[in-house]
N, C-alpha and C positions, 0 to 999 in steps of 0.2 A: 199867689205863688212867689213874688216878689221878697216875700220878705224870709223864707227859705234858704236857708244858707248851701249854697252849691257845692257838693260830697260828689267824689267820683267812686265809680265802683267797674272792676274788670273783670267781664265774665267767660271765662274758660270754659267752653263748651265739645266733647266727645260723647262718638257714637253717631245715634239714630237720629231721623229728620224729628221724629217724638221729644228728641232732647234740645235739640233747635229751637221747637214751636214750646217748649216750657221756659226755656231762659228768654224769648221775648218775652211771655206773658211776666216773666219772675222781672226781670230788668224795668218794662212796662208800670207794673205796680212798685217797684222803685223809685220812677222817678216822683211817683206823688211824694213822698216826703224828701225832693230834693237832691235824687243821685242820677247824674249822670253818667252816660257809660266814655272810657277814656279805654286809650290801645296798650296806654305805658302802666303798664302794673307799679313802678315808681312810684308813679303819683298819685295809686288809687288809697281811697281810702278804706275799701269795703272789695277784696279778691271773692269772689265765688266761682266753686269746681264743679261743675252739673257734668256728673259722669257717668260712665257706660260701665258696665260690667261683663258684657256678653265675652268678651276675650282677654287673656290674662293679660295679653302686649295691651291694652287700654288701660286696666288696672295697673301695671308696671308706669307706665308714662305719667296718670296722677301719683304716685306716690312720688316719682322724680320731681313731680311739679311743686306737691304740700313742702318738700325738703328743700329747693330754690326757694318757696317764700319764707322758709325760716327765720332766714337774712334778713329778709324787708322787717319782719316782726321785731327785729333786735333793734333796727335803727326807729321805728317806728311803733312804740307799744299800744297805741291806738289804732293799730289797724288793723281791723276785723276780716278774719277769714272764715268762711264756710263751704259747706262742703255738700252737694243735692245730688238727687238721681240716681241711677241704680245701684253702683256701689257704696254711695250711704247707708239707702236701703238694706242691703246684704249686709254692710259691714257693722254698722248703727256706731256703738259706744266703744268698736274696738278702733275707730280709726282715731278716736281721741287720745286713747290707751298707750296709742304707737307715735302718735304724733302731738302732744298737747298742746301744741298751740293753734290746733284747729281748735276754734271760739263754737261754730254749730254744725249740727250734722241733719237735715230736711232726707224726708224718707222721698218715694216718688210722687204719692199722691200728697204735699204738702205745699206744693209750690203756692198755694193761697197765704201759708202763712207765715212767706219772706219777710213782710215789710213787720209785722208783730216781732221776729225773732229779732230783727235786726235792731228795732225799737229798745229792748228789753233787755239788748247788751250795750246800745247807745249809754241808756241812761245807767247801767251799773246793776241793772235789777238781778242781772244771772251773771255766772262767768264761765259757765258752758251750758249749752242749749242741746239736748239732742230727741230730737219726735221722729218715731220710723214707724209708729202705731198705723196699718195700714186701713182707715173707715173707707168700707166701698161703698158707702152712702154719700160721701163728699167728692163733687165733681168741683172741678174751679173755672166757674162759669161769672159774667162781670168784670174779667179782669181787664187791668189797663196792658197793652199790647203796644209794646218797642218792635216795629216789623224791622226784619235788616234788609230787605229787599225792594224795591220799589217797583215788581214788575210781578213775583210771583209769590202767593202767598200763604203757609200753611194754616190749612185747618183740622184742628182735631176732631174725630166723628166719634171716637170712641178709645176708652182707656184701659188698659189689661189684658191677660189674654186665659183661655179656656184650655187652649192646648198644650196638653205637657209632653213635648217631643223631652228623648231621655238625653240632649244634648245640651237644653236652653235651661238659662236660668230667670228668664223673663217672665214665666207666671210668677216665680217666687218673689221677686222683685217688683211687679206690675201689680198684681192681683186680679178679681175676676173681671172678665170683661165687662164693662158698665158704660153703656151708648148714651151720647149724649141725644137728648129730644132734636126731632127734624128743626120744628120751629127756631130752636137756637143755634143750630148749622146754618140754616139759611141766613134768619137776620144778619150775624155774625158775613157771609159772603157778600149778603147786600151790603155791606157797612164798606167790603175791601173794595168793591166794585166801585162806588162812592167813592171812593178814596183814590182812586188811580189806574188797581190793581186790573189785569189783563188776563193773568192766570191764577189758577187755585188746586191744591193740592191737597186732596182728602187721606188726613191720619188715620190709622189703626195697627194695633200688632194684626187684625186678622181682618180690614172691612168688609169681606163679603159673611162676616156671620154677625153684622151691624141690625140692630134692631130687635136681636132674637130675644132678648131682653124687656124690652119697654112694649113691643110689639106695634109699636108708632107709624111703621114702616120700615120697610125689608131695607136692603143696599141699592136692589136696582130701583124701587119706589122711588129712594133718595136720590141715587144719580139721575133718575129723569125731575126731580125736581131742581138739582142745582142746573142742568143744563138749557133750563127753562129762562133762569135769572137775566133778566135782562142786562145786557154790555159784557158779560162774561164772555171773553174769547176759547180760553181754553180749560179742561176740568181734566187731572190727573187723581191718582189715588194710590197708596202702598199703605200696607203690603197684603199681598192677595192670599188664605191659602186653596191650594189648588182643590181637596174636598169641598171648600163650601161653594166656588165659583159655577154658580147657577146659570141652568140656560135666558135666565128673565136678563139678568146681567150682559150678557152677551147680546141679545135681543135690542136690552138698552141702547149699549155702545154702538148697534149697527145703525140703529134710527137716529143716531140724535146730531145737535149739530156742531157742538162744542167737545166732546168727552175726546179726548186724545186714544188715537190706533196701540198704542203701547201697552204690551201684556206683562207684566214684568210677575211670573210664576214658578215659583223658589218649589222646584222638585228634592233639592239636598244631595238624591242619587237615582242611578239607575236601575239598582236589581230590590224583586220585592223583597229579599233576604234582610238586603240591609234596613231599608223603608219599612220593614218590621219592627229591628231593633233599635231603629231612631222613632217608633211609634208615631209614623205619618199618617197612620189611616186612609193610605189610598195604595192600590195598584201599580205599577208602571202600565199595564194595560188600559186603567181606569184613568191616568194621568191623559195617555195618548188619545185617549178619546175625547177629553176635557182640549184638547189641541186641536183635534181634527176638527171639533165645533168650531171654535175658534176662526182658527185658516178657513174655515167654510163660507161662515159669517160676513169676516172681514177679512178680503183677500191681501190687503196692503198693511196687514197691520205690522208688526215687529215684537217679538218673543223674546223676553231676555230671562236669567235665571238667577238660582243659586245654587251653587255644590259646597258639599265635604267631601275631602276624601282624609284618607287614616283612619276613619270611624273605628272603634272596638271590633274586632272580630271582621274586617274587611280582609276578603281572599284574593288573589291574583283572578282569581274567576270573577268576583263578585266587580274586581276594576273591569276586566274585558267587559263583561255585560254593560258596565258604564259608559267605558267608549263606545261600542256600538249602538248604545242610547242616543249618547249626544251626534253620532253620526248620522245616523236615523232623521232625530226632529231639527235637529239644523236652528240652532239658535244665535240670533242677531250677534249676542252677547251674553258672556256669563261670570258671576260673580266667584270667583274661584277660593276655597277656602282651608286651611289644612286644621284640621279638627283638635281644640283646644281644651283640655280639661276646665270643668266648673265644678267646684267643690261644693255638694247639697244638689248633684244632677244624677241621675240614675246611672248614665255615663261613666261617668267618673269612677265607678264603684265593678266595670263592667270586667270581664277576664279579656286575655287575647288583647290588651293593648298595643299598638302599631307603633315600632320604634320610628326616631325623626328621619333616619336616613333615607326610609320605604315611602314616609308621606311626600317629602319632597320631591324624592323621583317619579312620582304618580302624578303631583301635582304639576311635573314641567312637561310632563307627559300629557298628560287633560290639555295644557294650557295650548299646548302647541297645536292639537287637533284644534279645538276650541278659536286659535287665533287666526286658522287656514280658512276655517269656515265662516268667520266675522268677516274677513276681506275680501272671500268669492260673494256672501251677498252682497256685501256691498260696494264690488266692482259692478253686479247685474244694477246697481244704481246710474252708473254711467249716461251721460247724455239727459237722462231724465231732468223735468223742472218738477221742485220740490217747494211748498211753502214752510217757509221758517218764520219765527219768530223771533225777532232781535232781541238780543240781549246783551250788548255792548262789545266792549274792544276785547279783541281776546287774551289770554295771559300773556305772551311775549312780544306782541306786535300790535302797536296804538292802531295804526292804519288798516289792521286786518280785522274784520267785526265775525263775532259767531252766534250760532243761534241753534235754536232745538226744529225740527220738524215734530208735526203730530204725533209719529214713531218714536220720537223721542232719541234721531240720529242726533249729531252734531255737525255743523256746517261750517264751514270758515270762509270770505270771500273779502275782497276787499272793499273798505265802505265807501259809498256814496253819501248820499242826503240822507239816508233814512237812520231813525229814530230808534232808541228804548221801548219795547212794546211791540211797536210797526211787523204787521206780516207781507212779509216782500216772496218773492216768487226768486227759487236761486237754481241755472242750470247746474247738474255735478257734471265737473270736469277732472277731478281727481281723486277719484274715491280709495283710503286706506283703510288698514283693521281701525283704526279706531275714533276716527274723524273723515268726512267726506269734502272736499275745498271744491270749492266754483266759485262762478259768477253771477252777478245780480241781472236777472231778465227785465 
């Protein structure tokens, strides 16, 4: 490795925890031909943009970004820019079109063949690179893995997705869902376990429809084999969808001794009207039931979600039906969203488009119900000792440390002796909407 000349390279990463765990593995297999990763885009010699396309405001912010390194390329004509993940994907040969002096453009399942591309404009072979060709026969398994975490560690179980809700542009970008074999989830967890790691977080656009593929084993087979792995503290998993979440699943999580209390189950809305025309394939009655299992199961767990609201053809009826949903199932937490055209989504194309002024006021509307009920449960947190998991100093305050419970709350208390990793016992003494503060028991 020594005699490798040291290249730095700065990797911009938006979106999903999926695009996370690809620029480790992409950064990873960089540094074998001698790139390191560096904070100052200045001084890189190799910028890569691994981006999201699910929302236009993501797609707005890379093109801001491609158009700030233009500069660097002027002072700099060796330095190589590329551009990966879902909006390469979608965009392919047009972001070259708009921008030339992006050098390459990697589709989503290509991230195996960074270090080839990068090689092939190194030495002058190409002078623009662009592969979107989607083979769902190529998984990118072997790779070398830059982790940015020292405590929790993602794993991918599986890549694509099956379900075409008329909102996402993620199958089109993804492709079909394609599971990776048990055997190689695991080895792969024993290697992080081995290494330090304490927690682990199981990839998928959808993992409870993990396996229907290879037929290897199902999701809950799998989560009772990673929770078997020896030294493994704690086992999370996204994202779930609520159709395929199975009673074996559930069963799992109640028996075992690692898999964390947290449901985190993206319903989008509350009335079957709309959950129609977003092509969810489930109920709201059939949702409620997938909950009530649930809550039954595991009485301590914690429920978080996702919504839209603005949907195409959403009525002032179809909003009440949604607040009286979310009043209803009472959730920890929820991911609030105001509904963004994608161009090539059934959506997009759909009548009755909701102007911005109605989405807004819906969504400060949602928010506010939504942010009364995150603070009444977890005021009923009060008094209680809760175990956390340390995970260092918190953002504004060295002396103040935080940490996740099983639930997947967040804690804040002020630190003693204890450690990265360390699960310490912490009474809540101040519980708010969105963090809970105490003291170390």
């Amino acid at each position: 490795m020594s005699d490798i000349k040291k290249k730095k390279v700065k990797m911009l990463t938006y979106g999903c925890q999926m695009n996370f765990s690809d620029a480790e593995r992409m950064t990873g297999e960089l540094a074998r031909i001698g790139y390191e990763e560096t904070e100052d885009m200045n001084e890189a010699d190799l910028i890569m943009i691994n981006t999201c396309a699910v929302r236009e405001t993501a797609e707005d912010k890379v093109y801001g970004k491609i158009g700030e390194i233009k500069g660097l390329k002027r002072q700099n004509p060796n330095l190589i820019l590329g551009i990966t993940g879902c909006m390469a994907q979608k965009e392919g040969e047009k972001l070259i079109k708009r921008a030339p002096h992006i050098d390459f453009v990697l589709g989503t399942n290509k991230i195996q063949q960074v270090v080839a591309t990068v090689q092939a404009l190194e030495n002058e072979e190409a002078r623009h690179i662009v592969d979107t060709a989607i083979n769902e026969a190529e998984m990118p398994e072997d790779m070398a893995i830059n982790r940015k975490t020292a405590l929790s560690a993602w794993i991918p179980i599986m890549y694509g997705c099956n379900n075409f809700c008329t909102y996402c542009i993620v199958p089109y970008v993804r492709g079909r869902e394609r599971s990776r074999l048990p055997e190689d989830i695991i080895a792969e967890i024993k290697e992080v376990v081995a290494q330090g790691f304490k927690e682990v977080t199981l990839l998928g656009q959808n993992v409870n429809s993990y396996g229907k593929d290879h037929k290897k084993a199902t999701f809950a087979e799998l989560l009772a084999m990673v929770d078997d792995i020896e030294g493994i503290e704690r086992v999370r998993y996204m994202t779930s969808h609520p159709k395929d979440l199975s009673d074996e699943v559930i069963e799992v999580i109640k028996n075992s001794k690692h898999i964390c209390t947290h449901f985190h189950l993206p319903v989008q809305y509350g009335s079957d009207n709309m959950l129609k025309r977003m092509n969810r394939v489930y109920t709201v009655a059939k949702y409620k039931e997938t909950v009530r299992k649930i809550r039954e199961a595991i009485p301590d767990c914690s429920l978080t979600t996702d919504l839209i609201v603005g949907f195409p053809g959403e009525t002032e009826e179809d909003f009440q039906q949604l607040m009286e949903f979310i009043a209803e199932i009472r959730y920890d937490a929820a991911y609030t969203f105001i509904y963004s055209k994608r161009s090539g989504t059934p959506a997009a194309e759909m009548p009755d488009q909701i102007d911005d002024e109605c989405k807004h006021q819906r969504l400060n509307r949602l928010m506010e119900l939504q942010n009364k009920i995150s603070l009444e449960i977890n005021q009923s947190l009060e008094g209680k000792i809760m175990e956390v998991m340390v995970e260092g100093p918190s953002q504004n305050n060295e002396a103040v440390w935080s940490g996740r419970t099983s639930s997947n709350k967040l804690v804040l208390w002020n630190h003693g002796e204890e450690k990265i990793g360390d699960l310490i016992n912490v009474r809540i003494t101040q519980p708010q909407t969105w963090v809970l503060k105490g003291e170390r028991v």
